[in-house]
Each structure stands twice: as structure tokens, then as C-alpha cells.
Steps between C-alpha positions, in 0.01 A plus 500: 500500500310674232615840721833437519517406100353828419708689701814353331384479144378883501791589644748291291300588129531855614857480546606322233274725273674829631844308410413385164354835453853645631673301233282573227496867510907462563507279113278743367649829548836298407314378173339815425867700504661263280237553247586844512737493249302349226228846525468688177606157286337332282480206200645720231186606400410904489119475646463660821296196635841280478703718750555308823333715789508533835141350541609175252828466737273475832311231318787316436631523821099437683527177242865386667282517878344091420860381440675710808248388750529144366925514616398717815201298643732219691718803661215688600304220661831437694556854600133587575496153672802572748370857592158380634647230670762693680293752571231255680814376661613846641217562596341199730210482289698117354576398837099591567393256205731246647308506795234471301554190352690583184763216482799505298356282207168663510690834476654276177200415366337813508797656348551225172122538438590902470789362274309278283261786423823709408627176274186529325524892424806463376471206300205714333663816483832333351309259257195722378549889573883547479572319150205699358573866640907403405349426117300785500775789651737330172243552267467825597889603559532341149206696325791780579816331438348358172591124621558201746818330487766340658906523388584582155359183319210442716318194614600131333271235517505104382237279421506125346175399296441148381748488205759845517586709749485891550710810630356807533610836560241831640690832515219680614151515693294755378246688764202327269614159572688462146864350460765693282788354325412172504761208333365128482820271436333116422713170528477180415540200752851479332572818631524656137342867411168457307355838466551843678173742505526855607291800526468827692144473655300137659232466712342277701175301313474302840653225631604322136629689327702838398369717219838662347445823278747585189671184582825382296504173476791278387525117448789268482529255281799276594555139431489264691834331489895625405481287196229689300622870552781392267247487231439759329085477482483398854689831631355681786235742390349804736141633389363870623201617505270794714172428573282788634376241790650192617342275776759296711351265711631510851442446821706769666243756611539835620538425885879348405578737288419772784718226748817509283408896438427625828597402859383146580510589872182705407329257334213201626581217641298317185688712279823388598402141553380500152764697392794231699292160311550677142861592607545102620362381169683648261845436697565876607679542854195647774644522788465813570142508405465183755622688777298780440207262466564352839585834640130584410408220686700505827471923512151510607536232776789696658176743658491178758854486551516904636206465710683184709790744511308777658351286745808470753528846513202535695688292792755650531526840801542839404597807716373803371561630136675182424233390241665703208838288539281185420293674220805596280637122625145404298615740229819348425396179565230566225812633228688250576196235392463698159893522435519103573236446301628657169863390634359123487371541119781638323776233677244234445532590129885558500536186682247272352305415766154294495249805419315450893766434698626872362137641552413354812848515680447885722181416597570169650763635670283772665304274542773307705586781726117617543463178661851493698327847596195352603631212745751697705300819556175354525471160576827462719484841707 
């Protein structure tokens, strides 16, 4: 037994390495000529040392690999998967094993353990290496484009404290980590305006607290019911003042700022779990960062989903050359996963549906006709 799982795993991690490889190089010449057109540009500055170059575009692009290989892994463990199979098939050397004593579910078996080893590559890859190449390729696109941002007003955040509550507004992340045009609107629980604060430079202190420089500050002084406005002494009053530095205690830290800034697709899965419960507590709609939560969930675990799908095709009879009409099958069997997949999330959002259902919808339903697969080729014939 210890033969016959050597001889598939070597041959199966060599073909699905050659795919992914395939893929890879395909995204990254792609990658590399849309960056083409930023050469020569810079931040506005005049130093030489700011002019985006052809050596700081393949960076970027060698920074982008983490996150493609992440999306490609399930296809490529299908496609790789489907070639060695058939190609045992076509040749006798499966009907050989057979003989051997390689059963249907131990053929199974030895194939989901191969799968769980891909889960756990791509749960890494996705949750540790991706999200931290993706940060550092914006950082460095930005150190060019002076700036990280998203629509015209950039990202808007909410948080309640203990006795007021807080909108806040981040035009920009700088390459440094710092926020730009930054606008703190506080409440009351009455829902009245208390104080606005605003000031072209924060940054991050930790996880308390904001330290705002050149900050504008103005308070409201409003009372508290209809009947004393009419008085002249008890009018509504604003103060202003600018204070050089001004601490704001907060608990918004700079991984949901990045979230509402930069793809949360690309983000951890603790990221965006963190970043859902603070969206959940101060009232703000997160569906779409649920799905994409459980999307980081399910993704990984569709690795054992292609492998039961490759598995019939080693049944099946093949005259000769035949094996490249089942390899592009695998191939658009593969594309059709990934379209589903990001189909699933955006009408899961339009139509409101519970956040796993959305996430984990494609792969049960590969799932489904992996095992439909599974009983009528293999245990049945």
C-alpha cells in the first residue's frame, strides 16, 4: 500500500504543481502588462527614487503571486487531479492497482487525505501569506500613487462607546500606515450632534486610541429641551478650538480601517470576523463582510470537494488521445466552480441571504454531483 500511495501522490503533487505553475505564470505576465502603464509615474514628487520602475512593478506583481495561488489552488488540484487519473486509466496501470487491491473507498481515502493536506495549504496561504503580500504590494503601489483609498469620500466607520456614539470618516491610507482627512462626527444617545473633530493627519497609538495632528475641534452646545432655546441665555452655543495633538480613544484599529479601505476578499479570516462583530455592534449592515467571512471558511475545504470529482474519471475507458477531452472537461468544470462561487456572494448580498448558506452553496453542490459521480461510475459499474 505504501507503493501504490507513492506512486499516486508523486504523480498527482507533480501535476497539480505544473498546473498551478501554468496559471501563475499566465496571472503574472497578465499582471505585469497592466502595470505597464503606470512606468515613468510617480507621487508628484521630482526625486528620481519616486519614479515607478520596471523592477518596483515586478515586485508588485511577485507580491499579487500569495493571493492568485490562493483563488487557483482548488482548480489546479482538480485539473492536475483528473490528468493523473485518466492517464492511469488509459493506460492499464488503474486497472493494475485494482487488481491490486485498491478498492474504490481506499482509492477515496487516499485521495481526501491528499485533499486535506491541500485544505491546509490553502487555509495558510489564504489566512497568513496572501493578506500580508496583498498589504505589502499597496503599500508599495501607494508609496507611488501618493495614497490608498477607496471612492471619492473614502472609508466610513461607526462606533458606540458607553455614553455617545461616533462616525468617522478616512479619505486616505498613507504607505506609512497614517490616515489622511480624517472627520470624527460624535452623538449623543438622543441622536443630537455633540462635537465634530477634524484634521489632516492620525495615526495609530495602538489599539485605544487615535492620535489626531492639527486637529479642529468643535463642540455643540445645545439644550436639552425646545423650551429653553427660546431663551435667550440658554441659546445654542458652538466652541472651536485646534489643538496641535488630540487623543481619541477608540477601538477601531488599523486592520478595519484597511477592511473598509481595501478589498475584504484579501483580508484574514480574524480580520474580517473582528471586523463583522464591530460592524454588528454598532448597528451597521455586514453582510457582505459575512459572506466573505464564510467564503474564507468554506474556500479552503473545496480542495476535498475536486479531488472526489477527479476520482470517477479514473473509471471511466478511454481510446487513444481521448484524455485531453476530459482534461479541458476538468478545466471548465474548475471555471465554472470559481464563477459560482463569486456568483453565490454577490446574489447572496443582493438578495439577503443568511451569510453561509451564500458561502457554502457551490461547494455543496459539487459536492452533490462528486458523489452522484462517485456511485454510478464507481460503485455501480
Amino acid at each position: 500500500m505504501r507503493t501504490i500511495r507513492r506512486l499516486i501522490y508523486g504523480e498527482v503533487l507533480t501535476a497539480i504543481a505544473l498546473v498551478a505553475l501554468g496559471f501563475l505564470a499566465l496571472f503574472f505576465f497578465f499582471d505585469l502588462v497592466d502595470e505597464l502603464q503606470y512606468l515613468g509615474k510617480n507621487n508628484g514628487l521630482s526625486a528620481a527614487a519616486d519614479i515607478y520602475q520596471i523592477r518596483h512593478a515586478l515586485l508588485y506583481v511577485a507580491l499579487l503571486i500569495p493571493n492568485h495561488l490562493y483563488e487557483l489552488l482548488p482548480i489546479s488540484v482538480l485539473i492536475g487531479t483528473i490528468f493523473v487519473m485518466a492517464r492511469l486509466a488509459q493506460s492499464s496501470e488503474y486497472t493494475i492497482l485494482r487488481t491490486s487491491g485498491l478498492g474504490p473507498w481506499r482509492a477515496l481515502r487516499l485521495l481526501l487525505v491528499l485533499g486535506a493536506a491541500f485544505v491546509t495549504l490553502s487555509f495558510a496561504v489564504g489566512d497568513y501569506v496572501a493578506p500580508t503580500s496583498e498589504r505589502a504590494a499597496q503599500l508599495l503601489k501607494a508609496r507611488y500613487q501618493s495614497k490608498i483609498t477607496v471612492g471619492q469620500t473614502g472609508a466610513w466607520l461607526k462606533e458606540k462607546q458607553p455614553y455617545n456614539s461616533y462616525v468617522v470618516n478616512v479619505k486616505e491610507l498613507t504607505p506609512n500606515n497614517e490616515m489622511k482627512g480624517v472627520q470624527i462626527f460624535e452623538f449623543d444617545n438622543k441622536g443630537l450632534i455633540v462635537s465634530t473633530t477634524q484634521a489632516p493627519v492620525a495615526q495609530f497609538t495602538g489599539g485605544d486610541a487615535w492620535m489626531l495632528k492639527q486637529a479642529s475641534r468643535a463642540e455643540f452646545d445645545v439644550p436639552a429641551s425646545p423650551a429653553d432655546i427660546s431663551k435667550p441665555q440658554n441659546g445654542a452655543r458652538v466652541s472651536r478650538t485646534t489643538l496641535q495633538t488630540f487623543r481619541w480613544p477608540t477601538e477601531i484599529s488599523a486592520e478595519m480601517v484597511s477592511v473598509a479601505l481595501l478589498k475584504p476578499e484579501r483580508m484574514s479570516t480574524l480580520d474580517l470576523f473582528n471586523y463583522v462583530r464591530h460592524l454588528n455592534a454598532n448597528g451597521q449592515t455586514a453582510q457582505r463582510y459575512e459572506i466573505e467571512f464564510w467564503k474564507k471558511v468554506f474556500y479552503p475545504l473545496s480542495c476535498l470537494v475536486m479531488v472526489m470529482l477527479a476520482l470517477p474519471f479514473a473509471y471511466l475507458h478511454f481510446r487513444s488521445g481521448g484524455i485531453a477531452s476530459y482534461v479541458f472537461a476538468g478545466v471548465m468544470i474548475g471555471i465554472s466552480f470559481f464563477l459560482l462561487n463569486n456568483v453565490f456572494g454577490y446574489i447572496g448580498n443582493l438578495r439577503n441571504w443568511q451569510p453561509w448558506l451564500a458561502a457554502a452553496t457551490p461547494g455543496l453542490m459539487y459536492m452533490a454531483v462528486s458523489l452522484g459521480a462517485f456511485g454510478w461510475l464507481v460503485l455501480r459499474r
